[in-house]
C-alpha positions in Angstrom: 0.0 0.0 0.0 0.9 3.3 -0.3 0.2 7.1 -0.4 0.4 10.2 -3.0 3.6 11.2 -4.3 5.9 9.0 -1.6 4.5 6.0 -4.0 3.6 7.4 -7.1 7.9 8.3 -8.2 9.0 4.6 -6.4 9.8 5.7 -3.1 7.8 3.2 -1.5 10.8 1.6 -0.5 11.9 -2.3 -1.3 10.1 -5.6 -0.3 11.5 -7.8 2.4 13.6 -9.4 0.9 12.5 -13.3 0.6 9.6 -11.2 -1.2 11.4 -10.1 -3.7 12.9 -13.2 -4.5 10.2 -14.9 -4.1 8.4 -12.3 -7.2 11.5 -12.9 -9.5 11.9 -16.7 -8.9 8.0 -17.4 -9.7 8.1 -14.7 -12.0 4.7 -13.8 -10.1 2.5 -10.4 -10.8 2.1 -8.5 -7.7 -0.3 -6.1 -7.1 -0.4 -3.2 -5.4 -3.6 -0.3 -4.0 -2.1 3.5 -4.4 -3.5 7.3 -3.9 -1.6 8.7 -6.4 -1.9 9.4 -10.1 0.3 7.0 -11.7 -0.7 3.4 -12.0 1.8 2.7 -14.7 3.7 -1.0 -14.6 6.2 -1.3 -12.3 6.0 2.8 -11.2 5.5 1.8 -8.0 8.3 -0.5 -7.5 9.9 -2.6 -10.6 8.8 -5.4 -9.5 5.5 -4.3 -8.8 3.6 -5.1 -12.1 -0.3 -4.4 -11.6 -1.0 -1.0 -9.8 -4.2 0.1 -8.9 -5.5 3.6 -8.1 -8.2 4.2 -5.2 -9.0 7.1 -2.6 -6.5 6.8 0.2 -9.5 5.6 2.5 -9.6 2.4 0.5 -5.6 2.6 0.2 -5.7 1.9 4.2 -8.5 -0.7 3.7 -7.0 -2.8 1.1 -3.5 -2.5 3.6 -5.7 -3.6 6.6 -7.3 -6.8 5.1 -4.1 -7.2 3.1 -5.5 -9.0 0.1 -6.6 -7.8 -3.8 -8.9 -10.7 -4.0 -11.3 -9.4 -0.9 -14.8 -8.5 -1.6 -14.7 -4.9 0.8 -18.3 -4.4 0.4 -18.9 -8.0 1.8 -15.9 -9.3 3.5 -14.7 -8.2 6.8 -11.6 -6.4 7.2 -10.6 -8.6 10.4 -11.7 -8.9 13.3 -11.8 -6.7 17.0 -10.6 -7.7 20.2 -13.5 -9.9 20.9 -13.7 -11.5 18.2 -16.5 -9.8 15.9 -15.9 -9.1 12.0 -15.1 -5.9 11.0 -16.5 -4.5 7.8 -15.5 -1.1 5.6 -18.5 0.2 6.3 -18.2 -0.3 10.4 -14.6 2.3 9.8 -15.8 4.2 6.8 -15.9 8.2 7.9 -19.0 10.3 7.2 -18.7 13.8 5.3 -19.4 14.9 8.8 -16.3 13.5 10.4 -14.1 14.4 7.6 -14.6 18.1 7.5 -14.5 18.1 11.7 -11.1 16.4 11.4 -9.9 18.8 8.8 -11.3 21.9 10.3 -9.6 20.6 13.6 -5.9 20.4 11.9 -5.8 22.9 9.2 -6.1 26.7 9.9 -5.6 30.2 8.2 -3.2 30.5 10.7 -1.1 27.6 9.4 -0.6 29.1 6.0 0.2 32.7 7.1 3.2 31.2 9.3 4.2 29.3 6.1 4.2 31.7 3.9 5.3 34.8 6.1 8.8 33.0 5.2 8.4 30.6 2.6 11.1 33.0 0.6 14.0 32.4 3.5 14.0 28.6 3.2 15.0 26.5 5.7 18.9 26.2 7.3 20.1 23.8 4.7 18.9 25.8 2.1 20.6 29.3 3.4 23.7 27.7 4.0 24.5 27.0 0.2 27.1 28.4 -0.9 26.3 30.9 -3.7 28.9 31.7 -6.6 29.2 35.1 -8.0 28.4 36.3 -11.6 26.1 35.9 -14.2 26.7 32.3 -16.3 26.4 29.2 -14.1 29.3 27.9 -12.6 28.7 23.8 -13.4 30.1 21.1 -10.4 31.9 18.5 -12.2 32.0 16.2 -9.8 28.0 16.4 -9.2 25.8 13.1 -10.1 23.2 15.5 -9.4 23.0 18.5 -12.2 25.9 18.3 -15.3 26.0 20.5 -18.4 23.7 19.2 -20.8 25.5 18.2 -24.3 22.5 20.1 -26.3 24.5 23.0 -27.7 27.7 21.4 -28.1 29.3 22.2 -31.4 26.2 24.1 -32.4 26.6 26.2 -35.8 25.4 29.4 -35.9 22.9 28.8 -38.8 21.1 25.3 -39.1 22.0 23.3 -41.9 19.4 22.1 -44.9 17.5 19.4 -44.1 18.7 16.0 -45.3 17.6 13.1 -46.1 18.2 10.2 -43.5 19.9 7.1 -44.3 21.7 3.9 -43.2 19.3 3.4 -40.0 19.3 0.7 -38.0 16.5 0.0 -35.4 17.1 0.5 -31.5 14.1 -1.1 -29.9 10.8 -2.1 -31.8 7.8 -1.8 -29.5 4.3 -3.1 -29.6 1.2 -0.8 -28.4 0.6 1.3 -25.5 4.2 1.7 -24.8 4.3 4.7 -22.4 6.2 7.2 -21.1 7.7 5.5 -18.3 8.9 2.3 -20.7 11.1 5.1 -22.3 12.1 7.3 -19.7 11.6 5.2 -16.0 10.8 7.7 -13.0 10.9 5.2 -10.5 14.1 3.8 -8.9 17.7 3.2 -10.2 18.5 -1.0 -10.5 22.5 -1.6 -9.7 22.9 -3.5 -12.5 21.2 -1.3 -15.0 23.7 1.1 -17.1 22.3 4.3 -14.5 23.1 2.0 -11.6 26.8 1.3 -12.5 27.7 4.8 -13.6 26.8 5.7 -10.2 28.2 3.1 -8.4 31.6 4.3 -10.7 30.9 7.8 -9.2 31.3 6.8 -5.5 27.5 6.2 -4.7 25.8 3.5 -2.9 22.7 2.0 -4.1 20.7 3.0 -1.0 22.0 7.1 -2.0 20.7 6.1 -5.8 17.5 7.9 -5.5 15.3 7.8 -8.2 15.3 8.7 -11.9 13.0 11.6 -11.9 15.2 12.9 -8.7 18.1 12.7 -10.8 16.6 13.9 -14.2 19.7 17.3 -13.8 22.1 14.5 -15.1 21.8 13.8 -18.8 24.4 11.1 -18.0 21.9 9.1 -15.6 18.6 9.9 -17.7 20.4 8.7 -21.4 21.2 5.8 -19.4 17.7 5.3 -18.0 15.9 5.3 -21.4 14.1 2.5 -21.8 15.5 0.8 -18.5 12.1 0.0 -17.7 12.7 -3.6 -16.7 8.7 -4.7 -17.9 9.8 -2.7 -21.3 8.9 -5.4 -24.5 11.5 -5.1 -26.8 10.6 -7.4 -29.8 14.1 -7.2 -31.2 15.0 -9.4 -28.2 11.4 -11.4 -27.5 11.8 -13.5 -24.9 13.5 -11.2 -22.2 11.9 -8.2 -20.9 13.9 -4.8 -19.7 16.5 -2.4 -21.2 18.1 -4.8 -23.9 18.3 -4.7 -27.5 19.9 -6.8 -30.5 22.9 -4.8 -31.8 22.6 -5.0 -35.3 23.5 -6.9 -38.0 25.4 -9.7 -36.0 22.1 -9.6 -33.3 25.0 -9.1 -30.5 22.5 -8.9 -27.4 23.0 -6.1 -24.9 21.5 -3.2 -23.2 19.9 -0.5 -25.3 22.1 2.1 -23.8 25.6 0.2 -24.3 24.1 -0.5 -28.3 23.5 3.1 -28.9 27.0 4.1 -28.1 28.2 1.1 -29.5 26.3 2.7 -32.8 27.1 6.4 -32.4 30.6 5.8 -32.0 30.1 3.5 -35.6 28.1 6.9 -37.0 25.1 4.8 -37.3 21.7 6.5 -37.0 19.0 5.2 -35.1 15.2 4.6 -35.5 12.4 3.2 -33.5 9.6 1.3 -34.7 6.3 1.3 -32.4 2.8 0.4 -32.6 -0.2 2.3 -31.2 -0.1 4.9 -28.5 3.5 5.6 -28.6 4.0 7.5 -25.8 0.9 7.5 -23.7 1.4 8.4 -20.4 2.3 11.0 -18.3 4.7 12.3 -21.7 7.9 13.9 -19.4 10.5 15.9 -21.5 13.2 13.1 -20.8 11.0 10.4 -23.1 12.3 12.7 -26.1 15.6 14.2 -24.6 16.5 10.5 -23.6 16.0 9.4 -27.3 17.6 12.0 -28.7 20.6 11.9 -26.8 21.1 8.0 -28.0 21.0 9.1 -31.4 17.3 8.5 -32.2 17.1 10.6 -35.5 13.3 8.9 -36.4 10.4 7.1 -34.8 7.7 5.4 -37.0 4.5 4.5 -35.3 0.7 3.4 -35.6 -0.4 6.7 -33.6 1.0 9.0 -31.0 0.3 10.4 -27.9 -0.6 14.1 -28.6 2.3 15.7 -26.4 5.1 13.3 -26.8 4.8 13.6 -30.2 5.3 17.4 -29.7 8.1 16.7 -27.5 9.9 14.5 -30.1 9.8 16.9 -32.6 11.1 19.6 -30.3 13.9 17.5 -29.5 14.7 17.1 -33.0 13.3 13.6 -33.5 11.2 13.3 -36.9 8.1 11.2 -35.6 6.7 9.3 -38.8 3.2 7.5 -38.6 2.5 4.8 -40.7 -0.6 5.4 -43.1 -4.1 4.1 -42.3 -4.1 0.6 -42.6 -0.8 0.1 -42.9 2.1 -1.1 -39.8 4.9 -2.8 -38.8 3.6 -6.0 -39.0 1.5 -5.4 -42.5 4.6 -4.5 -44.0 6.0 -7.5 -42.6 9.1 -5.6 -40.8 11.6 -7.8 -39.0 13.2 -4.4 -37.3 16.3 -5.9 -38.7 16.5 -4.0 -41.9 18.5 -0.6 -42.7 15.9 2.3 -43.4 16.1 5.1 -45.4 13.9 8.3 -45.2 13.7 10.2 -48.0 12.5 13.6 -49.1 13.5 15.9 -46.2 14.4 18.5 -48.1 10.9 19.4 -49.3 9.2 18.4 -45.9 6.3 20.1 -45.0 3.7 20.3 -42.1 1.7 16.9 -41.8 3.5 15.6 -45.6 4.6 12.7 -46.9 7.6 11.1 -46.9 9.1 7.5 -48.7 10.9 5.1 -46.5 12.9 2.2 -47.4 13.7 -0.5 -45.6 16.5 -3.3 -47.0 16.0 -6.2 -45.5 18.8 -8.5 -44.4 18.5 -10.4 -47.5 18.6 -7.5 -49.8 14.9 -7.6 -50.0 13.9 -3.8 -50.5 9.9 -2.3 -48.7 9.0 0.7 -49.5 6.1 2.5 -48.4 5.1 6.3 -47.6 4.7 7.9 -43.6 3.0 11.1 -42.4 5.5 13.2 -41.4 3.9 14.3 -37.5 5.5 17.6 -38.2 2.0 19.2 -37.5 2.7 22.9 -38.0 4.8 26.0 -39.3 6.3 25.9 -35.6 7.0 22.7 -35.8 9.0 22.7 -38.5 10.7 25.6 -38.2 12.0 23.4 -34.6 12.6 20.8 -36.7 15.1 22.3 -39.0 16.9 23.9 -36.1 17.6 20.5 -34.9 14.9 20.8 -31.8 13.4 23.8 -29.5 16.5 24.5 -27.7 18.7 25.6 -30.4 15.5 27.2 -32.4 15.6 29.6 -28.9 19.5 30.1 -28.7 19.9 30.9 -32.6 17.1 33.3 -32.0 18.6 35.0 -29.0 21.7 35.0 -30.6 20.5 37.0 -33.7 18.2 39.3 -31.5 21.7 40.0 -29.4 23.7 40.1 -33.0 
């Protein structure tokens, strides 16, 4: 069980743990009863697969009888000290008690004193040290907040669009594939890529805190996308988590160590998805995360509305297949190279021809909307993403 925001990032806190074992041996799905706003799979904890959302009333019910299965309108809860059942509705507080307990703890008064000071902070806070001048002075040794690489070797004008060619595919993803299978909130595994650069950094697991806690160090969060350990990649079917084939010899390994393995090869990458892509609660880090492993592309079924926007400000060129058409119709193995063609004449909501060679030298070619929606759009497009669209335009405003 758990409570509001404690729960909803993955600071529940583990399992015992013969639990835990227990989950991975019999590779069971555990459920758990949250008052939060995030039910995603394994949000909660990773190992945690089906959550489910409820008032925080029920939250402490479900904890009391300490079962899913348990019929609350029916079933008693437990039982008292003499023995009787006790039932949800014998505890269940009326409208009348619930605004006598909150009238009897929360007060005007309470938020004057709050906010009388809430611009001092507290002792910690005042006892930062603060650097002088204006441009931000950046903590090398900090696993906390690092300089971003997003304007590194940024030229001063953006160059033409071309077209995009020799891409191999990084994951390849069935429907409903959120925001949290792509960029994890929740907390850091040791042995995931996130885990072991911190551990090479001089912290302990139990100082790992979580993703979203950590989302100041582009190191960490490239690292963390698609870490979800319940992520589906269908390039490697029959595991689940952060891995991926490393194409063409199939070479398994995580996603994060294959993306390096590629940019370091000047391979460009693509993702193929299904419905949905990026449903969720669509955080900035699902497209900075891509983008930073060298995602040039994604080609999907359908998008969710603001993680499509957020690809495309991040540079990413989100394709959707035509109506009627998908991976699997176009009988896709995610192990061919893909081309995308036509760049140069791109416009808002277009078309645009892909080929994919197979393998085999067998050749598909088929046409993709071009989910660059608007004039904005691709104006951010062509600057390479939002951030250097601003900068440029700074710059020339200051020039």
């Amino acid at each position: 069980m758990g409570y509001g925001c404690t729960t909803c990032i993955g600071h529940s806190g583990p399992p015992p743990d013969p639990i835990a074992r227990g989950i991975g041996e019999g590779n069971l799905v555990v459920a758990a009863v949250l008052s939060g706003n995030r039910n995603f799979e394994g949000r909660i904890h990773p190992l945690v697969r089906a959550n489910y959302l409820a008032s925080p009333m029920l939250v402490v019910a479900y904890a009391l009888v300490g079962r899913m299965e348990a019929d609350l309108l029916h079933e008693p809860l437990g039982h008292d000290s003499q023995g009787k059942p006790v039932y949800l509705r014998d505890i269940w507080p009326t409208q009348a008690e619930i605004v006598a307990a909150i009238r009897s703890v929360v007060s005007p008064e309470m938020f004057r004193e709050v906010y009388a000071r809430i611009l001092e902070g507290d002792e910690a806070w005042r006892a930062l040290p603060v650097p002088t001048g204006q441009p931000y002075e950046w903590d090398a040794a900090s696993t906390y907040v690092r300089q971003p690489p997003f304007f590194d070797e940024l030229p001063a004008t953006p160059p033409r669009p071309a077209d995009l060619r020799g891409l191999r595919v990084l994951a390849m993803v069935g429907d409903s594939v959120t925001t949290d299978h792509i960029s994890p909130a929740g907390s850091i595994q040791p042995d995931s890529p996130a885990g072991k650069y911190l551990i090479a950094h001089g912290v302990v697991p139990k100082d790992f805190n979580s993703y979203g806690a950590r989302r100041g160090n582009h190191e960490v969060m490239m690292r963390g996308t698609f870490a979800n350990i319940r992520l589906r990649n269908l390039l490697v079917p029959d595991v689940e988590g952060g891995f991926t084939a490393r194409l063409p010899n199939g070479e398994r390994m995580t996603i994060y160590d294959a993306a390096m393995r590629y940019q370091k090869e000047g391979v460009p990458l693509i993702i193929l998805a299904g419905k949905e892509y990026g449903s969720g609660s669509s955080r900035d880090w699902a497209a900075k995360g891509v983008q930073l492993l060298g995602v040039r592309a994604t080609i999907a079924e359908s998008y969710e509305r603001i993680h499509r926007s957020n690809l495309v400000g991040m540079g990413v060129l989100p394709l959707q297949f035509e109506p009627g058409q998908s991976r699997a119709a176009l009988g896709l193995t995610g192990h061919e190279r893909f081309d995308i063609e036509g760049l140069s004449g791109l416009t808002p909501a277009g078309r645009l021809r892909v080929r994919a060679v197979g393998e085999d030298g067998r050749e598909t070619g088929f046409t993709a909307i071009a989910r660059v929606d608007s004039p904005v759009e691709l104006d951010y497009y062509r600057h390479g993403g939002i951030l250097p669209f601003v900068l440029r335009r700074l710059m020339g405003e200051k020039g």
